[in-house]
N, C-alpha and C positions, 0 to 999 in steps of 0.2 A: 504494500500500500504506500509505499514513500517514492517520494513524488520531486521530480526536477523542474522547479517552476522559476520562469526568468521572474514574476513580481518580487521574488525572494533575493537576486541576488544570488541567484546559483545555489542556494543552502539546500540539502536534503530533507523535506518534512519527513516528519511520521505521525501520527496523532497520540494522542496523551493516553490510551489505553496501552500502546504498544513500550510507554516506558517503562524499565523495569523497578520493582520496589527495592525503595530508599537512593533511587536516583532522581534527580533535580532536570528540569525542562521549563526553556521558557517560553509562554503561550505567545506564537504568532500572528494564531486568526483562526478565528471560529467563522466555522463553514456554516452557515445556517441564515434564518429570516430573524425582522427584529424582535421575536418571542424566546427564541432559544439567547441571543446576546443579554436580550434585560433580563433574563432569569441569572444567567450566568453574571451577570455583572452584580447581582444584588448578594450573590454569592461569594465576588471582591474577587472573579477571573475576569481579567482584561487582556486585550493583548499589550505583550512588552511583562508581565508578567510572571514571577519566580514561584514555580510548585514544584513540590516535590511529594512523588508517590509513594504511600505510607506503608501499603499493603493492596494487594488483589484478593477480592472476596472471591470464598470456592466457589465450582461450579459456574461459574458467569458471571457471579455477583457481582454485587458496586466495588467500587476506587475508590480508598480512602486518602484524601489528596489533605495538603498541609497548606496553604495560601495567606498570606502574610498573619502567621502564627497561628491559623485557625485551623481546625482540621472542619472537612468536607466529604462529604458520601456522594460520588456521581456514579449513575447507572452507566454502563459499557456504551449505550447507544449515544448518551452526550458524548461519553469520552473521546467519541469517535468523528467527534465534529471539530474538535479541537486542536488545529494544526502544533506541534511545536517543535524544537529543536532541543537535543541533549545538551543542559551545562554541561561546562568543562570543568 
């Protein structure tokens, strides 16, 4: 699913599902209309944004994501709207 898109400047996406847990990603752009963004943003995901993933729930379950100091529960299908690139 990771993607070579010139709007990025050449950077490799992958979406915030495919990070792996207790690794850091920062949100480039959320794929979606403006219902999925105002949810996510009330949630304090922006793009330009420092999360890191806390844990994978079994089975499919939600993402427990860390976003400035708060932890957050997203279902897999968000996560998968969620452009981002691995901190270094």
């Amino acid at each position: 699913m990771a993607e070579d898109n010139s709007d990025t400047g050449g950077k490799i996406l992958i979406t915030l599902e495919q990070i792996g847990e207790n690794q850091e990603a920062r949100v480039l752009d959320i794929q979606g209309g403006c219902g999925i963004r105002r949810k996510l943003g009330h949630l304090g995901i922006h793009p330009g944004d420092l999360v890191r993933v806390v844990r994978h729930g079994p089975w499919g379950g939600p993402i427990l994501l860390e976003v400035h100091g708060f932890q957050i529960a997203l279902g897999k299908m968000i996560a998968s709207r969620i452009l981002v690139e691995a901190a270094e």
